[in-house]
C-alpha positions in Angstrom: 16.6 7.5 -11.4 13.0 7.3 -10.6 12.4 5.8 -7.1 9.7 3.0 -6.5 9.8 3.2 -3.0 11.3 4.8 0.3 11.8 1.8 2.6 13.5 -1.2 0.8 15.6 -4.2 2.3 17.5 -6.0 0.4 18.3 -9.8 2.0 21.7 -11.7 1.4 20.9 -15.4 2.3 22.7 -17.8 3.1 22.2 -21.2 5.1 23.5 -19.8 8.7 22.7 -16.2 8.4 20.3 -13.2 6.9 22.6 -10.2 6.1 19.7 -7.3 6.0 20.5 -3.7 4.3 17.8 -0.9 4.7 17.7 2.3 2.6 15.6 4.6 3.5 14.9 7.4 1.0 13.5 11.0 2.9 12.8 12.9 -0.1 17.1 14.2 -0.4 18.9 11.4 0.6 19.2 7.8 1.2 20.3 6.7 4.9 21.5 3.0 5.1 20.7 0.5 8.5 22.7 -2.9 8.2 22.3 -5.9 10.4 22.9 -9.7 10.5 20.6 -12.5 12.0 20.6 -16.0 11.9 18.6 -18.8 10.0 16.5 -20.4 12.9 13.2 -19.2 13.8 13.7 -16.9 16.3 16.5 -15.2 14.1 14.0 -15.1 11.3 10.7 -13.7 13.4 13.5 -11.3 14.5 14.1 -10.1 11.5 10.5 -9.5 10.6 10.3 -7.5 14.2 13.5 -5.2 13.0 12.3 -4.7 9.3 8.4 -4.2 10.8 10.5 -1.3 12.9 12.1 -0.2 10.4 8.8 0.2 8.4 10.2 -1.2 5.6 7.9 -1.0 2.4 9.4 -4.1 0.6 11.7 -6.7 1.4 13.9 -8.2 -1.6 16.0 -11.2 -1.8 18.1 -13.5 -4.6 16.3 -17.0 -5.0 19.6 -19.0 -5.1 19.5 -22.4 -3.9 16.7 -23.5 -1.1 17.9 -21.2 1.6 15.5 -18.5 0.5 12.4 -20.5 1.2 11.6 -20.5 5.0 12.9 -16.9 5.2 10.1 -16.2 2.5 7.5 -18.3 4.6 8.6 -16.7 7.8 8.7 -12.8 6.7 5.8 -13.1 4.4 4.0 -12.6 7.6 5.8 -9.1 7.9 6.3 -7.4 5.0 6.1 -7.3 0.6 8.6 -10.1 -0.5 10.1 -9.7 -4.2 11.5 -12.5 -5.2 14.6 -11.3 -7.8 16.7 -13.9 -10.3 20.0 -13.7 -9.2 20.8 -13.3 -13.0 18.9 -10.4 -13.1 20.8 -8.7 -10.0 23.8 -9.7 -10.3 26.2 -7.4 -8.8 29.1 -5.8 -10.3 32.7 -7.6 -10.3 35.0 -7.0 -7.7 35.0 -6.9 -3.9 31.8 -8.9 -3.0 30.4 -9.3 0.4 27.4 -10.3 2.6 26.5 -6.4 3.0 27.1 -5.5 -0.9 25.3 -7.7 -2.3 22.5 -6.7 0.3 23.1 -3.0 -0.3 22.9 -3.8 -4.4 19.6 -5.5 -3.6 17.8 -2.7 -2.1 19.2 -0.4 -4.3 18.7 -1.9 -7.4 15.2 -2.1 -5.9 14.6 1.3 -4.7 15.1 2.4 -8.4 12.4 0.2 -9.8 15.2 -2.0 -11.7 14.2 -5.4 -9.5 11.4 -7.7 -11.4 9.6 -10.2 -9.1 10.0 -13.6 -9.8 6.7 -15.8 -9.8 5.7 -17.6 -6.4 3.1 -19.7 -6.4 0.1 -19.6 -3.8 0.7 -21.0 -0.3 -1.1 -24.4 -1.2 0.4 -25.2 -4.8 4.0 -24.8 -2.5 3.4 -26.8 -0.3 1.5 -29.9 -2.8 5.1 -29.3 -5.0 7.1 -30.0 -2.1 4.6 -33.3 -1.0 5.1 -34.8 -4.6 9.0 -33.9 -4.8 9.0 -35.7 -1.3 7.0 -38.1 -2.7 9.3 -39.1 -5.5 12.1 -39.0 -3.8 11.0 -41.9 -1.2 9.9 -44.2 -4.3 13.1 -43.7 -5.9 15.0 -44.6 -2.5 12.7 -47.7 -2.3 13.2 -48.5 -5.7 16.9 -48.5 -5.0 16.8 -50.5 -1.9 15.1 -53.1 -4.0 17.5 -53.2 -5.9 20.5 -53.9 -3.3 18.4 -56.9 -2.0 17.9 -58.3 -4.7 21.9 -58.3 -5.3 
């Protein structure tokens, strides 16, 4: 297959740790550098330092559940983020772990077969996650209303 690009990292997320896979293509072959780094801040800034390093062309990662957002935030900073359905990449059955699934991600990258999910800008983020807040305080007030009144 045709390549995309020689410096992908694929991201397994979760809500304690970052499992990170680089392939690096030089032209004949495709050397792989794997590591593992937590969910705080510094873990995540560290993981921008490594992948920054590592010159890493693009970073991709699944978008399941909320974990992915800060590390998106965080490493946007560093690097090209691709967002990818976790439909679209799902790996094949078997044996699954932290550093296949990262592995799968960067490969399946690497040969063009990743399409980026839409982010919105920076400011239309963060007014979504005002109004969800938003709505969720009304409907807690509405239900503590409601147990008064009982």
């Amino acid at each position: 297959m045709r390549r995309i690009s020689n410096r992908v990292a694929g991201l397994d997320v979760h809500r304690d740790s970052v499992t990170a896979c680089v392939e690096i293509f030089d032209g004949v072959e495709v050397s792989v550098i794997k590591e593992r780094f937590s969910t705080t801040v510094k873990g995540v800034r560290g993981l921008g330092e490594w992948l920054a390093d590592a010159d890493v062309e693009v970073v991709v990662m699944e978008s399941t559940g909320v974990y992915w957002k800060p590390i998106y935030n965080i490493l946007s900073d560093y690097a090209e983020i691709t967002l990818a359905n976790a439909r679209q990449v799902k790996g094949l059955p078997g044996r699954k772990t932290d550093i296949t699934d990262s592995e799968w991600l960067a490969h399946m990258h690497l040969c063009g077969l990743v399409r980026a999910s839409f982010i919105p800008p920076r400011p239309i983020r963060d007014l979504r996650d005002l109004t969800r807040r938003r709505r969720s305080l009304l409907n807690e007030a509405t239900a503590e209303k409601n147990r008064i009144q009982k």
